[in-house]
N, CA, C and O of each residue as an XYZ file, in Angstrom:
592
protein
N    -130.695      5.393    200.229
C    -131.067      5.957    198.969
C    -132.570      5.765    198.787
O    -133.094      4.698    199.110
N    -133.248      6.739    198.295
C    -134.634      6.823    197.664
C    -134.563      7.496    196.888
O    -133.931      8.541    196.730
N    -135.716      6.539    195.879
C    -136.191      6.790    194.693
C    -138.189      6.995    194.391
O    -139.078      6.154    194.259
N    -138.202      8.659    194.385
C    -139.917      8.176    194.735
C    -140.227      9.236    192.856
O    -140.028     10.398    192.502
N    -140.694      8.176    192.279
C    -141.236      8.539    191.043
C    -142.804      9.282    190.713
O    -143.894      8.790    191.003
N    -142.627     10.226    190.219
C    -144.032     10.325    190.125
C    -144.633     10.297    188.224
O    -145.635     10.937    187.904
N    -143.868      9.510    187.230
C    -144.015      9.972    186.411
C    -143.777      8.370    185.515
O    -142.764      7.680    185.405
N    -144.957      8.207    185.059
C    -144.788      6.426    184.378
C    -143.730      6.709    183.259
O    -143.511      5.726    182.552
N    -143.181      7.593    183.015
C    -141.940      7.509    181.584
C    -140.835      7.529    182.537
O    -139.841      7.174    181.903
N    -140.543      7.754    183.668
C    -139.396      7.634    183.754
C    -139.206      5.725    184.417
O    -140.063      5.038    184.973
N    -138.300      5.500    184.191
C    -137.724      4.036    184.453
C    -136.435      3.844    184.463
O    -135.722      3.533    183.509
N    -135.971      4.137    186.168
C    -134.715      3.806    186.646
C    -134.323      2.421    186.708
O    -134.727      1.802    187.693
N    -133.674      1.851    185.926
C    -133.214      0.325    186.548
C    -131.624      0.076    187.102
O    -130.586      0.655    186.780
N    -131.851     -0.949    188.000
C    -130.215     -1.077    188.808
C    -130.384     -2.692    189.361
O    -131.262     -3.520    189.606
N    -129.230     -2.565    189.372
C    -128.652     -4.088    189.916
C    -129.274     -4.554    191.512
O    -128.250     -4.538    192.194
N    -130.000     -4.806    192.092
C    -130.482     -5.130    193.600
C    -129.230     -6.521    193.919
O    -129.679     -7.457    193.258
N    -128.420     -6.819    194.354
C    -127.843     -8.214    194.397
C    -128.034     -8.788    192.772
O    -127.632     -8.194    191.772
N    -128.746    -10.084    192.798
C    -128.881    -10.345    192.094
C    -129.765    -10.448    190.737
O    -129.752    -11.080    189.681
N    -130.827     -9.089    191.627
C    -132.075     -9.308    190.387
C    -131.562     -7.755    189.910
O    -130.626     -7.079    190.336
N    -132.513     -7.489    188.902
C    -132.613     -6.726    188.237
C    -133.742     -5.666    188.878
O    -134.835     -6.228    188.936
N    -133.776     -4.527    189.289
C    -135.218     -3.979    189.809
C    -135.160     -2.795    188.899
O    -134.229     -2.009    188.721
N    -136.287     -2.831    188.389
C    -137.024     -1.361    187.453
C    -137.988     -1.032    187.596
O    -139.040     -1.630    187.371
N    -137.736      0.487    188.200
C    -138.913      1.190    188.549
C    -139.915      1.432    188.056
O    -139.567      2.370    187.339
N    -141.635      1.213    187.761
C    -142.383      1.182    186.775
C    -142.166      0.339    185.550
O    -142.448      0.622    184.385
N    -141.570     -0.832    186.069
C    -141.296     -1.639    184.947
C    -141.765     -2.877    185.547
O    -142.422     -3.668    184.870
N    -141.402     -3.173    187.102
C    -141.830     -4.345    187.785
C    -142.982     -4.219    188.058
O    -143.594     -3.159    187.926
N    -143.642     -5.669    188.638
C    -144.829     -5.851    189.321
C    -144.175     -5.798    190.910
O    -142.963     -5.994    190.823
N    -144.624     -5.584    192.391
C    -144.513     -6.077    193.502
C    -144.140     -7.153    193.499
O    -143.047     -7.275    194.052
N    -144.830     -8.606    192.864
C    -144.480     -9.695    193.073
C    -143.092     -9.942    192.731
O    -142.594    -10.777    193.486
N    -142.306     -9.500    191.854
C    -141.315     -9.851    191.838
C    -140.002     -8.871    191.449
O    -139.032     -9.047    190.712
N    -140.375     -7.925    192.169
C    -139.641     -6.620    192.521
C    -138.447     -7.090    193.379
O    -137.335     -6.835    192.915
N    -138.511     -7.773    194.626
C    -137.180     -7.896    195.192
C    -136.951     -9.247    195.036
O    -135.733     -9.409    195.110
N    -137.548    -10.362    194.845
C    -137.412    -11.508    194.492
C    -137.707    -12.188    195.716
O    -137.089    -13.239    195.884
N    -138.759    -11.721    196.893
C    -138.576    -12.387    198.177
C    -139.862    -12.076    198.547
O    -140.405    -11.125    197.985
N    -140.518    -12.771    199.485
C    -142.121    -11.967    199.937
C    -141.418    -11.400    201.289
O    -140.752    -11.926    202.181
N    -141.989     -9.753    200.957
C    -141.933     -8.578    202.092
C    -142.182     -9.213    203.284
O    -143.033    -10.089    203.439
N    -141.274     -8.677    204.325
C    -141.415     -8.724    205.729
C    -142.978     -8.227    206.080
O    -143.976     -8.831    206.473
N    -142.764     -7.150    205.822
C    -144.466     -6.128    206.322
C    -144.953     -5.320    204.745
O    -144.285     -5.172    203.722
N    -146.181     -4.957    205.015
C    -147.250     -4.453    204.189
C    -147.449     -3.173    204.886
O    -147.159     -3.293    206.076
N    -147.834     -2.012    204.574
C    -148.548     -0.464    205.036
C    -149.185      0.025    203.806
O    -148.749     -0.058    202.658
N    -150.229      0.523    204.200
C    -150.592      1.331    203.051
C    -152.072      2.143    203.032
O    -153.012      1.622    203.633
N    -152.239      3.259    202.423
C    -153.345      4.046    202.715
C    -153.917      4.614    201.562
O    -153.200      4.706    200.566
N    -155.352      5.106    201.505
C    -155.632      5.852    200.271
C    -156.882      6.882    200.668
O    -158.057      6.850    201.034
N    -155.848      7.789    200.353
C    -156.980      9.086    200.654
C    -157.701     10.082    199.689
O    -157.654      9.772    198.498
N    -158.309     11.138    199.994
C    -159.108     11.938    199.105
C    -157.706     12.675    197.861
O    -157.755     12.648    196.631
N    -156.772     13.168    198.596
C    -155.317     13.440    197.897
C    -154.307     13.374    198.092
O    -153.418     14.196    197.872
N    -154.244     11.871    198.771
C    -152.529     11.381    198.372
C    -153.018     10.105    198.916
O    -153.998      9.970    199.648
N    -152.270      9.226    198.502
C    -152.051      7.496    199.176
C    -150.891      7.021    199.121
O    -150.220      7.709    198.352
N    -150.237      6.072    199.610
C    -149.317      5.587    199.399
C    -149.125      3.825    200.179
O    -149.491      3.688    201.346
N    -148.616      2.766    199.507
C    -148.006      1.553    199.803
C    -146.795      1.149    199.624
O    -146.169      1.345    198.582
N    -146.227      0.371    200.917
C    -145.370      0.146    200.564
C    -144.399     -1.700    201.443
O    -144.369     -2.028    202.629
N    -144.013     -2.169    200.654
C    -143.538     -3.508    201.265
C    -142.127     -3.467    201.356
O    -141.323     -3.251    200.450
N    -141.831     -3.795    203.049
C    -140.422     -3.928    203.075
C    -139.634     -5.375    203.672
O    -140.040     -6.416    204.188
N    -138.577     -4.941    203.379
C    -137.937     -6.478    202.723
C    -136.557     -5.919    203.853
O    -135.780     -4.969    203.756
N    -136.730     -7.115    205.012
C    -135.365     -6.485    205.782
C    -134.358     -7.563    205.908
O    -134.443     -8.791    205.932
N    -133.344     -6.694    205.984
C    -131.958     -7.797    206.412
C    -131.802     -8.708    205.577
O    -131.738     -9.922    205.770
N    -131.712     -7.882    204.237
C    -131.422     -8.813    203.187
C    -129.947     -8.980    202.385
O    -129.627     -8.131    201.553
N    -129.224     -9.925    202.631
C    -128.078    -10.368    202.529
C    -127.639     -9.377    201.107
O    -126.717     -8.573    200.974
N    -128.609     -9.770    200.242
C    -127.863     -9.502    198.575
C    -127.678     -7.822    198.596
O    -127.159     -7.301    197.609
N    -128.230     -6.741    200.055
C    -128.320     -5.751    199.830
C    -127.322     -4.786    200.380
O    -127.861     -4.422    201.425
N    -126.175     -4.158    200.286
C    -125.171     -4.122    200.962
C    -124.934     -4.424    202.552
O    -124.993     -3.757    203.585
N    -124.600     -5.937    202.168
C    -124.145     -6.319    203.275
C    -124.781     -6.775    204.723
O    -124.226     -6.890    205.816
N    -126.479     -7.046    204.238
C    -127.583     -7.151    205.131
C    -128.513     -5.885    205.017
O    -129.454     -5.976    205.804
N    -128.523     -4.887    204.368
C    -129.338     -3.745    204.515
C    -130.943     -4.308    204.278
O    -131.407     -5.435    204.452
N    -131.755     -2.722    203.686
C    -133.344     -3.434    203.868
C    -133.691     -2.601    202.638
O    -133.223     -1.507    202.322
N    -134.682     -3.402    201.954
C    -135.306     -2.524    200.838
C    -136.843     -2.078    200.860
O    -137.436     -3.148    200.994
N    -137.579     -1.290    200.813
C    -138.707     -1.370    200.778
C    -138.961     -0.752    199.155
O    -138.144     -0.155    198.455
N    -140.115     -1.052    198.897
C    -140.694     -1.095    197.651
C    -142.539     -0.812    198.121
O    -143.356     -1.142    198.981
N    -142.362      0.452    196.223
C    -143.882      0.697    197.074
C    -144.131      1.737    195.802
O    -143.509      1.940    194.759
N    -145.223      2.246    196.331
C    -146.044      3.456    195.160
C    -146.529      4.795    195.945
O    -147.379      4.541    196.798
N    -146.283      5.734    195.872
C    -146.895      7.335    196.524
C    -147.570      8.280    195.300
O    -146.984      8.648    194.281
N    -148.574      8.489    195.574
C    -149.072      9.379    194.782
C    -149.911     10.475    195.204
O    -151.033     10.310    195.682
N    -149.310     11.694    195.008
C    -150.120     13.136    195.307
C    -150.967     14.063    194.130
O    -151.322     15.241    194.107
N    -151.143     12.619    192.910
C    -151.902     13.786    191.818
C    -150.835     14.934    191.645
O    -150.986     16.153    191.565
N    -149.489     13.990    191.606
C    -148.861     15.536    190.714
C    -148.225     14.671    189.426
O    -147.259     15.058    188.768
N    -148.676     13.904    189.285
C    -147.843     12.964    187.991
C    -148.875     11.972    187.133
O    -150.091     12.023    187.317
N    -148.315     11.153    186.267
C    -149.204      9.804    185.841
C    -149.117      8.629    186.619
O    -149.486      7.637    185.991
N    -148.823      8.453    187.555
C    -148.474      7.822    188.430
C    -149.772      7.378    189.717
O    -149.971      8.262    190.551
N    -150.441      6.330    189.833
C    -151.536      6.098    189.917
C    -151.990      5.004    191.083
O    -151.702      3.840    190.806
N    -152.608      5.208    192.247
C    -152.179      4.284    193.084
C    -154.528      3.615    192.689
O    -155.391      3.206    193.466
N    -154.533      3.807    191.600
C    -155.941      3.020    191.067
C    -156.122      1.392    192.082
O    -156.561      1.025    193.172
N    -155.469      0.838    190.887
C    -154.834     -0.577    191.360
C    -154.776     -1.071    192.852
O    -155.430     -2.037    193.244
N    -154.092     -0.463    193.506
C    -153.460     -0.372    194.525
C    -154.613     -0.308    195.547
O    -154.715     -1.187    196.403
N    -155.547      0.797    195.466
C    -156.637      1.229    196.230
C    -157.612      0.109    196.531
O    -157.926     -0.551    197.522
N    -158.079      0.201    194.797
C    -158.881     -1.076    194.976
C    -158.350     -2.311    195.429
O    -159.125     -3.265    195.370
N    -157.582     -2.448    195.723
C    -157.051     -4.144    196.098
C    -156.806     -4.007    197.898
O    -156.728     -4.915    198.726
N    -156.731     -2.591    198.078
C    -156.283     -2.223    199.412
C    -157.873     -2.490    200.143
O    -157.909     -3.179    201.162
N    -159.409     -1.807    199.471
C    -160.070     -1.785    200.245
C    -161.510     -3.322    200.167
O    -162.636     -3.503    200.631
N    -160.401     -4.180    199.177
C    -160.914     -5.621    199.400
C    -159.993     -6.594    200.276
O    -160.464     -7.588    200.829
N    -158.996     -6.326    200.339
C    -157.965     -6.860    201.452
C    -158.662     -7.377    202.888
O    -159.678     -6.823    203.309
N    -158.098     -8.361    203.520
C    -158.991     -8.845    204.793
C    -158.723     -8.062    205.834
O    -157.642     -7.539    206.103
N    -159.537     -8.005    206.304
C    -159.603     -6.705    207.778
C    -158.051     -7.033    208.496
O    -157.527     -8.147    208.503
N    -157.636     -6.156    208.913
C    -156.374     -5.823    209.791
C    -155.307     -6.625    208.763
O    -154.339     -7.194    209.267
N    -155.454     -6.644    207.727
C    -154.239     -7.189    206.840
C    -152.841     -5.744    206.617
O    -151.646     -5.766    206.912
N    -153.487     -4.915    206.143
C    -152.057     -3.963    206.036
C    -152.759     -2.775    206.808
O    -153.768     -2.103    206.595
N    -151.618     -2.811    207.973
C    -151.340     -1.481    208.761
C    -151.650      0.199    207.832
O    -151.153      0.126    206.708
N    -151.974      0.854    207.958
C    -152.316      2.594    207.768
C    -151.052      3.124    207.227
O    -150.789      3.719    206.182
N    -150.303      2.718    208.289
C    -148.536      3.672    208.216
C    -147.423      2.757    208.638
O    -147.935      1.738    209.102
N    -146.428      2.712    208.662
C    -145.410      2.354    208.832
C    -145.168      2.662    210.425
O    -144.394      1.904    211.009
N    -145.577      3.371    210.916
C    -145.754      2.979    212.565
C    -146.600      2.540    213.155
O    -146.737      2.875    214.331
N    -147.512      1.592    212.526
C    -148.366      1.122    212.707
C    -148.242     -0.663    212.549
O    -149.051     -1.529    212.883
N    -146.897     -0.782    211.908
C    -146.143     -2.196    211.684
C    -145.841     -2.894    213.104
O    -145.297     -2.201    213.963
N    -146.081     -3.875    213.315
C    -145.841     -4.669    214.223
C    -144.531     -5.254    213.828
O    -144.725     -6.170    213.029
N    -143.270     -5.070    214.087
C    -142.355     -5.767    213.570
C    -142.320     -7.291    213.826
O    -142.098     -8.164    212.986
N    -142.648     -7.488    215.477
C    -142.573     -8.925    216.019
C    -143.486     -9.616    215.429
O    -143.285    -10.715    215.946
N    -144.602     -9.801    214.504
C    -146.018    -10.149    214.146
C    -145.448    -10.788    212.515
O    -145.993    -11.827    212.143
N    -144.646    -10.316    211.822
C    -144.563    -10.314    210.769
C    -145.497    -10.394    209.742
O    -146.654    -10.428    210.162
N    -145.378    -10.434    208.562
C    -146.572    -10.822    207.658
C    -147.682    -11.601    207.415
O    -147.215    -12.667    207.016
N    -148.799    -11.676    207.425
C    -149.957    -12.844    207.447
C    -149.804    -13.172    206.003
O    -149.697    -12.380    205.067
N    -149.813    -14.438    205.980
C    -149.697    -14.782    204.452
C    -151.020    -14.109    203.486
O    -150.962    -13.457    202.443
N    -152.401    -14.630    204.431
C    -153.535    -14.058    203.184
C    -153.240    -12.262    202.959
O    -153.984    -11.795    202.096
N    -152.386    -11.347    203.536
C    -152.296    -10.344    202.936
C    -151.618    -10.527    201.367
O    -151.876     -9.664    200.527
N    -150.935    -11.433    201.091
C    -150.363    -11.682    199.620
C    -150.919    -12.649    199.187
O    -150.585    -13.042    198.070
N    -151.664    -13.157    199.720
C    -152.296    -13.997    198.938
C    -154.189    -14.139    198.154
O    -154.667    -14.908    197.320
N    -154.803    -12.924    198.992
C    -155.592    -13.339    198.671
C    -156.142    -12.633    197.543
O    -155.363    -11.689    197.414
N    -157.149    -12.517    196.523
C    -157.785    -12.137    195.408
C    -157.348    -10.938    195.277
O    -156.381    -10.911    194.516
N    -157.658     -9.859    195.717
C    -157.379     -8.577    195.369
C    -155.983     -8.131    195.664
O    -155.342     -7.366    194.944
N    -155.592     -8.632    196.702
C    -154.095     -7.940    196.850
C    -152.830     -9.001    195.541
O    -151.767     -8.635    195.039
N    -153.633    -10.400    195.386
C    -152.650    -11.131    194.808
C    -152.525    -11.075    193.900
O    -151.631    -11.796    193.458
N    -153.605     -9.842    192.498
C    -153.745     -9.512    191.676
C    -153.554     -8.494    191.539
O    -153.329     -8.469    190.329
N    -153.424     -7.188    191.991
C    -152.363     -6.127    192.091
C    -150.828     -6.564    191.647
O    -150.187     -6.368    190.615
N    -150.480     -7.351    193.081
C    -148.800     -7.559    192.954
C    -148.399     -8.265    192.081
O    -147.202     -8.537    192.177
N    -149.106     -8.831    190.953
C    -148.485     -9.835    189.700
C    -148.419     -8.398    188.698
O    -147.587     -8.322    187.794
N    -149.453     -7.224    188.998
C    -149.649     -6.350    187.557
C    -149.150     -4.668    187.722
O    -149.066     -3.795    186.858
N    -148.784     -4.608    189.608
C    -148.513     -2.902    189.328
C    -147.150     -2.905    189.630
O    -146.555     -3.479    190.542
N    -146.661     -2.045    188.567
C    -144.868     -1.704    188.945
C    -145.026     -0.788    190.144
O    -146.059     -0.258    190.555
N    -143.957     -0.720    190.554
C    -143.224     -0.040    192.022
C    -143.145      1.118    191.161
O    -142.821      1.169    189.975
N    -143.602      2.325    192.198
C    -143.105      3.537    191.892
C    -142.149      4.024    192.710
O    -141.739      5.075    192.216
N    -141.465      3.714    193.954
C    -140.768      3.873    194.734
C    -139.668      3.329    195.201
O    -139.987      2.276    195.753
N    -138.576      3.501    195.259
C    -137.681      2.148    196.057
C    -136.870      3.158    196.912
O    -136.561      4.333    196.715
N    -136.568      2.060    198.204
C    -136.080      2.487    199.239
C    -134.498      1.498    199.609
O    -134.644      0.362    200.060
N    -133.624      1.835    199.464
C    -132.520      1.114    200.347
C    -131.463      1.887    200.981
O    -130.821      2.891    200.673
N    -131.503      0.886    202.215
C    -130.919      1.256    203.582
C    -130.367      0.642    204.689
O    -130.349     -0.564    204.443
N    -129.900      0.863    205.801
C    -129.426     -0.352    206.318
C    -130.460     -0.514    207.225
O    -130.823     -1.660    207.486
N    -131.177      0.754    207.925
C    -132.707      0.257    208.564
C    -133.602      0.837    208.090
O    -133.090      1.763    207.461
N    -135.177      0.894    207.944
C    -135.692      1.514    207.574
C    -136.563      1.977    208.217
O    -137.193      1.159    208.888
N    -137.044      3.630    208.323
C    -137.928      4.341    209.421
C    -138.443      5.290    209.058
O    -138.117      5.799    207.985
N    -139.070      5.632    209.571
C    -140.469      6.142    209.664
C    -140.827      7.568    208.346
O    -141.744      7.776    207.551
N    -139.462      8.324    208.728
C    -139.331      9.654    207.334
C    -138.795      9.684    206.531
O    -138.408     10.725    205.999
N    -138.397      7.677    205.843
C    -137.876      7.244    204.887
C    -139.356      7.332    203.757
O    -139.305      7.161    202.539
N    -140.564      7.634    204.543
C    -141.126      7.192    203.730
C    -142.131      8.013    203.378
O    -143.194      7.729    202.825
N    -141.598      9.354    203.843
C    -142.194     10.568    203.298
C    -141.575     10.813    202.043
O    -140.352     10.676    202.013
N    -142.235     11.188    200.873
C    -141.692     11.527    199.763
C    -140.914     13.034    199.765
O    -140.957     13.552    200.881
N    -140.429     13.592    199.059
C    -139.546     14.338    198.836
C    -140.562     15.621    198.424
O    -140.122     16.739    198.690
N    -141.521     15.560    197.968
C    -142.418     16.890    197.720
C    -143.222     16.748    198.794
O    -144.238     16.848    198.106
N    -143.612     16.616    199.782
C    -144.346     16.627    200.844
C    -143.234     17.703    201.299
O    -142.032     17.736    201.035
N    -144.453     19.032    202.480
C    -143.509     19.406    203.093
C    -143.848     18.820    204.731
O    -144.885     18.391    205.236
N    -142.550     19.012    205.240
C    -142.095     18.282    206.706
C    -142.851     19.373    207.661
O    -142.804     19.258    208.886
């Protein structure tokens, strides 16, 4: 299932296991209740998008994976501001371009969540996106108005 929002009034909320997740209502930091496996994310002249995924997580049917994240093509209020700026103070080789660009075996460097700009984003921007699945790949994470 995906959910890619482009519009700050709407706010889907649902049961994740045990937390509560709402779309444009959460921050990253505590969107799935766990720090993301991997980080991706990009920002261009007209469109960007981030996104953190969270795999093989018990509370999610049955081991599935969630990713969580924000896409924006300037067709909504929906705003990857935040996001940008924190993306292009981030420490060199901290978050991958794309999602095939993830090193799965490498996993996460902690200073990508931790340091100044990215660690102040994820306390203040809600998720515009959520993803769950039992794996997650590559044209999960094309949005739905993009054409293929």
């Amino acid at each position: 299932m995906g959910i890619f929002v482009d519009s700050t009034d709407f706010r889907p909320s649902f049961r994740l296991g045990n937390y509560r997740l709402t779309i444009n209502g959460m921050p990253y930091a505590t969107a799935v209740g766990e720090a993301p496996y991997f980080v991706f994310g990009n920002c261009g002249a007209h469109s960007g998008s981030y996104f953190e995924g969270h795999l093989s997580l018990s509370f999610v049917a049955g081991g599935g994976s969630v990713a969580v994240g924000i896409h924006d093509a300037h067709l909504g209020s929906v705003s990857m501001d935040p996001v940008c700026a924190a993306l292009q103070k981030a420490p060199e080789d901290c978050v991958p371009f794309d999602f095939k660009d993830v090193d799965p075996t490498s996993g996460l460097h902690t200073e990508c969540l931790t340091s100044a700009p990215a660690g102040g984003f994820r306390r203040t921007t809600p998720v515009a996106a959520v993803i769950m699945t039992r794996e997650l790949t590559q044209d999960m994470f094309q949005p739905p108005y993009w054409e293929m």
